[in-house]
DOZAPA-215328 format. One record per residue (C-alpha): residue in one letter; x, y, z. Coordinates in steps of 0.25 Angstrom, whole numbers, plus 5000, padded with zeros to 4 digits. Each point is the difference from the previous one (the first is absolute). Layout:
<recs>
+------+------+------+------+
: resn :    u :    v :    w :
+------+------+------+------+
:    a :    X :    Y :    Z :
...
+------+------+------+------+
</recs>
This chain:
<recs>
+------+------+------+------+
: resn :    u :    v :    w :
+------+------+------+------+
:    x : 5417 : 5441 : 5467 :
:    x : 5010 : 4993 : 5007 :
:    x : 5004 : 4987 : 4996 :
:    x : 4992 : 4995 : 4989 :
:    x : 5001 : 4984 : 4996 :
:    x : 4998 : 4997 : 4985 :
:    x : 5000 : 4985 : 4998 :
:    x : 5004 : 4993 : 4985 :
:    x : 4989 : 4990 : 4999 :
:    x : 5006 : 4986 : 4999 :
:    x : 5012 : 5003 : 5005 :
:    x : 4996 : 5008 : 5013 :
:    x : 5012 : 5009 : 5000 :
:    x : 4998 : 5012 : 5009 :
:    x : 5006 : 5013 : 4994 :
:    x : 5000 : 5013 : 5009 :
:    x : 4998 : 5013 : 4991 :
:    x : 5007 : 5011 : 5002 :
:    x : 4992 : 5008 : 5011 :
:    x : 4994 : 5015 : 4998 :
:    x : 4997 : 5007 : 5009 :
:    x : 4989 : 5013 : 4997 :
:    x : 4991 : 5003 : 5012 :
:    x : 4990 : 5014 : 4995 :
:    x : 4990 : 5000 : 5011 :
:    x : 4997 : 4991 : 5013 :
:    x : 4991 : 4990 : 4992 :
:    x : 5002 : 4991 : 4988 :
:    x : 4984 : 4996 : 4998 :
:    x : 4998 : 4988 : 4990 :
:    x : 5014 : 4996 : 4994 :
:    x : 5001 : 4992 : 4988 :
:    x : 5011 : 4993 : 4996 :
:    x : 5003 : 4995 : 4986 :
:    x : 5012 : 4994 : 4995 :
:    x : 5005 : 5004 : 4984 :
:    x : 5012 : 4993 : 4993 :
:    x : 5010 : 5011 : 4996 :
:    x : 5001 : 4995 : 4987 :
:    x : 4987 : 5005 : 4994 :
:    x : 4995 : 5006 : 5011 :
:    x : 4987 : 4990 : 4999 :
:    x : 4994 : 4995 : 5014 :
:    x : 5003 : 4987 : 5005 :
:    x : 4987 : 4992 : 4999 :
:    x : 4997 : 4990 : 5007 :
:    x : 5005 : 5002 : 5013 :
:    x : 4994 : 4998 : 5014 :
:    x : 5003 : 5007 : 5012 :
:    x : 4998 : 4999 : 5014 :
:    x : 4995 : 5015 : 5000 :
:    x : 4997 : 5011 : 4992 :
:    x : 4992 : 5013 : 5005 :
:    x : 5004 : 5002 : 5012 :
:    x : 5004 : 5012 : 5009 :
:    x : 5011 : 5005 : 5007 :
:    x : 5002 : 5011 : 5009 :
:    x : 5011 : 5007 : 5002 :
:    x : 5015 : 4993 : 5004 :
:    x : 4992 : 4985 : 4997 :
:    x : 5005 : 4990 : 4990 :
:    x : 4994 : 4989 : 4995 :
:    x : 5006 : 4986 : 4995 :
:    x : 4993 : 4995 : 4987 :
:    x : 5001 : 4986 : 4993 :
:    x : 4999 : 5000 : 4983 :
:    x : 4997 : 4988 : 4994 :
:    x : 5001 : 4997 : 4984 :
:    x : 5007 : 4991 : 4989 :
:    x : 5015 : 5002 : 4998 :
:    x : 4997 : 4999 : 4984 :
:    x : 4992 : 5012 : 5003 :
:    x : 5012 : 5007 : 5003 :
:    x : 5012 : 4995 : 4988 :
:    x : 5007 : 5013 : 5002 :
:    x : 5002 : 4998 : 5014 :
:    x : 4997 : 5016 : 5001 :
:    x : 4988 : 5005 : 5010 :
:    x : 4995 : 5014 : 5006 :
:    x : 4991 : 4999 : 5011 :
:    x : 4989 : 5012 : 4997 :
:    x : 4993 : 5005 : 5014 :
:    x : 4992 : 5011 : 5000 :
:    x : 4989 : 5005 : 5012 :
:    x : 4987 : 5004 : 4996 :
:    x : 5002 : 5013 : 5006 :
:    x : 5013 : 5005 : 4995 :
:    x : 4999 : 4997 : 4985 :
+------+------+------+------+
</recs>
């Protein structure tokens, strides 16, 4: 993943992640992205996205767009969880 845009609700802030870069085999089939608070650990619920379960081949990176409330997120602490459905 390459560039992932999480947006804080209201404010429309974008914040860039740290990018991580772990390539197993040639395909990534059915990614899903979820986003957790580092706090508790619990999911971020609501959110929408512009994608989720995609797939990427080898070398391709994709731009994702998260939306939810700010008060959602009052430690201002966030993990970005993506896992292939072939490689878990």
């Amino acid at each position: 993943m390459n560039r992932n845009f999480l947006y804080r609700g209201e404010f429309n802030t974008p914040v860039l992640p740290e990018e991580e870069h772990v390539a197993q085999s040639s395909l990534a089939f059915a990614i899903n992205v979820q986003p957790y608070r580092t706090s508790d650990g619990e999911r971020i619920l609501p959110v929408i996205m512009n994608d989720n379960y995609f797939t990427l081949r080898q070398g391709e990176s994709k731009n994702l767009e998260i939306e939810f409330g700010a008060s959602l997120l009052p430690e201002n602490g966030y993990k970005l969880e993506v896992i292939p459905y072939n490689n878990k």
